[in-house]
N, C-alpha and C positions, 0 to 999 in steps of 0.2 A: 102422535105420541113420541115422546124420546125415546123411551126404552132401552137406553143405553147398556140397563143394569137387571131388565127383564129377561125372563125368560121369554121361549117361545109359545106364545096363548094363541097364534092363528092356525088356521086353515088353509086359506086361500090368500092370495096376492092379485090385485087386479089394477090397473093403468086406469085412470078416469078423466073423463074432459072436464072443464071448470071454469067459468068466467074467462072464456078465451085460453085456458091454458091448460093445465096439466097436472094431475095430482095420486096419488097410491093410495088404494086402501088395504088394509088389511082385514078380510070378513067383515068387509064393509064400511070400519072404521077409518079415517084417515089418519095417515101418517103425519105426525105433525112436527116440529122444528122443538129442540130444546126449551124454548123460550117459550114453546105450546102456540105459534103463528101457524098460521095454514100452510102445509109444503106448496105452495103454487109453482109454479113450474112452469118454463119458456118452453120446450124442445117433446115429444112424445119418446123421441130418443131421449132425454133425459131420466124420463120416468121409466120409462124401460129398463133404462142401467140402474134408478135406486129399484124396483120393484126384482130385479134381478136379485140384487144385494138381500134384501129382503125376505127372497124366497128360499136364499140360499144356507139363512141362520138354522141352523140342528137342535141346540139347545137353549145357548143364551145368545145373546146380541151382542159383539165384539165389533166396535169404532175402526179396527183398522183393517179388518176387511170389508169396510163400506164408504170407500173412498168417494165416492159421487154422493154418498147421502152426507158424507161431512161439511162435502163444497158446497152443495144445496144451500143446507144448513149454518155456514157460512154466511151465504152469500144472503140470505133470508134475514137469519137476526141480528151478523156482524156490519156485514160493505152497505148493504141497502138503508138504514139507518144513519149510518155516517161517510153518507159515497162522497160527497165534494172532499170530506176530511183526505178519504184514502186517495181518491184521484189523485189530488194535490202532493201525497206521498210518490206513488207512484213518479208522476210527474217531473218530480225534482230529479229525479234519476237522469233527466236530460242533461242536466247541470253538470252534473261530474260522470258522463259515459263513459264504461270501459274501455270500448270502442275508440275515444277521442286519448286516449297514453299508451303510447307506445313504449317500447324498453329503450332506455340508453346504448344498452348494449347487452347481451354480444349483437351486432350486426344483421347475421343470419337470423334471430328472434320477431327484430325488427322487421324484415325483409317480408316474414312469414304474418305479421298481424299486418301489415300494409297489404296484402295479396289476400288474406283473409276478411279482410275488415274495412277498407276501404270497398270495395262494393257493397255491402250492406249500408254505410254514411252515403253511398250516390244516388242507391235506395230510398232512403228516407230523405232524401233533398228533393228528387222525384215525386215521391206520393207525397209526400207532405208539406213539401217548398220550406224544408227543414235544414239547410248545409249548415255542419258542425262544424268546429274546429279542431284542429290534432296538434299535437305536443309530443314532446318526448320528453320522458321525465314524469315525477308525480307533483309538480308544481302546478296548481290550478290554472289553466287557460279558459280567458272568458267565451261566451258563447252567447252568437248573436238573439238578441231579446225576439225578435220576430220568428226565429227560427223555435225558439221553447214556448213561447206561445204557441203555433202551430200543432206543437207536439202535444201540448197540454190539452190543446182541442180537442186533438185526436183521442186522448185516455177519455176525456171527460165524456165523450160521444157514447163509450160502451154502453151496456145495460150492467146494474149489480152483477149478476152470474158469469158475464164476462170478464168485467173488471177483477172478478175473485180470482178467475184462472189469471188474469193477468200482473193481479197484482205477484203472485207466485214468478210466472214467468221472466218478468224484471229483476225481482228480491234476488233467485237466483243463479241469474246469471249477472247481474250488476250493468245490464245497459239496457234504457228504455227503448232501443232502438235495435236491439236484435232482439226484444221480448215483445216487440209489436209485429217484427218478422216473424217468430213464429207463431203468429196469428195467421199467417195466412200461408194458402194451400200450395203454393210455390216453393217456399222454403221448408227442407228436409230438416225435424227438430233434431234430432240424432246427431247432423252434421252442425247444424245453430249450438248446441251444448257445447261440441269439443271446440267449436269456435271461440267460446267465452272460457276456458280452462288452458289459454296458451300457457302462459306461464306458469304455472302447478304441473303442467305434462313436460315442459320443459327441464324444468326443476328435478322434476323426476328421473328425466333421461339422464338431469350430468349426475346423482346424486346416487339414486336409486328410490324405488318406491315403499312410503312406508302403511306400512298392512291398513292402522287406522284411519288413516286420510285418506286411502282405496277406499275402504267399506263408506269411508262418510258421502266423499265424493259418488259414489254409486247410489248411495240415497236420494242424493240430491237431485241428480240423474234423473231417478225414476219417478221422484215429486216434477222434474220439470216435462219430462215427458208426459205424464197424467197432466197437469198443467194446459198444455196443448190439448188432451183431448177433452179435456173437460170446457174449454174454449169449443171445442167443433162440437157437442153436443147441446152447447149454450147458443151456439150462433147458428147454428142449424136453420132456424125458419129467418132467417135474413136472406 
């Protein structure tokens, strides 16, 4: 059921196995996706976090304290329906990485994305025989065909629930290649974030910071860090 706009009518909350996977009832009823699809579900840990959500509502059902039941749900009626479409989205982010433009100037900016960001492109030439190209300036540099095929591979490989956290993780931060980094248990997401915000923290230091673009950039923040965990609760049984 959605319920987005119910009140609370359960009892009980319980986690249930299903066709190889995973699903919530509530007093026995399933939980079902806006669209009214069956919630099925990859991870026990993921049913755990909506049936968390779930057990947690008082009165009525409010969407944004049920961050794992939206990405579910998401990932159910929106990515899984049109996954080549969204890969393909995702994917193009190869094209024009953040990663791959450097600043003109000052110098010292420069200095700091090249020490920051050139290990993550040595990275992804690594796992995925993917080496980028870099520029300086916002002038398009092309990027070799075999190297965004590869990457394109890579996105297209996820499962729907993956791809949902990921498509988040790319959107972002604006580079397919530190939003596949933090897919994985090596890379510190905390440290991946302020690594895609040089120039906004930058900006900030000669300028000063202003209140609204704090609060937004904090949002954003916390959507990319849920991002990541909603990835480790999807990929869990890999």
């Amino acid at each position: 059921m959605s319920g987005w706009k119910a009140k609370r009518f359960w009892k009980t909350v319980v986690v249930v196995e299903s066709d190889g996977g995973f699903g919530v009832t509530l007093d026995a009823r399933p939980v079902r996706t806006p669209a009214k699809s069956p919630m099925a579900l990859p991870t026990r840990a993921m049913a755990e976090a909506i049936a968390a959500e779930w057990e947690a509502v008082e009165k009525e059902v409010d969407p944004r304290r049920m961050p794992v039941t939206r990405g579910a749900n998401a990932a159910i009626d929106k990515v899984a329906p049109q996954f080549d479409e969204v890969a393909e989205l995702i994917a193009a982010y190869g094209g024009t990485d953040l990663l791959c433009y450097r600043a003109e100037a000052p110098e010292a900016l420069a200095e700091a994305q090249a020490a920051a960001w050139d290990p993550l492109l040595d990275w992804a030439a690594h796992e995925y025989g993917a080496r980028l190209n870099v520029t300086r300036g916002v002038v398009p540099v092309a990027q070799p065909a075999e190297s965004l095929e590869r990457l394109a591979a890579a996105v297209h490989s996820v499962s729907p629930f993956e791809l949902t956290a990921l498509h988040d993780l790319v959107s972002l931060s604006g580079s397919l290649v530190l939003g596949l980094a933090a897919t994985r248990a090596e890379f510190d997401p905390e440290t991946l974030w302020r690594q895609s915000r040089f120039d906004e923290d930058w900006q900030a230091e000669q300028w000063g910071e202003d209140e609204e673009a704090v609060a937004a950039a904090r949002l954003k923040r916390d959507d990319f860090l849920f991002a990541r965990h909603f990835w480790n609760i999807s990929a869990e049984s890999r």
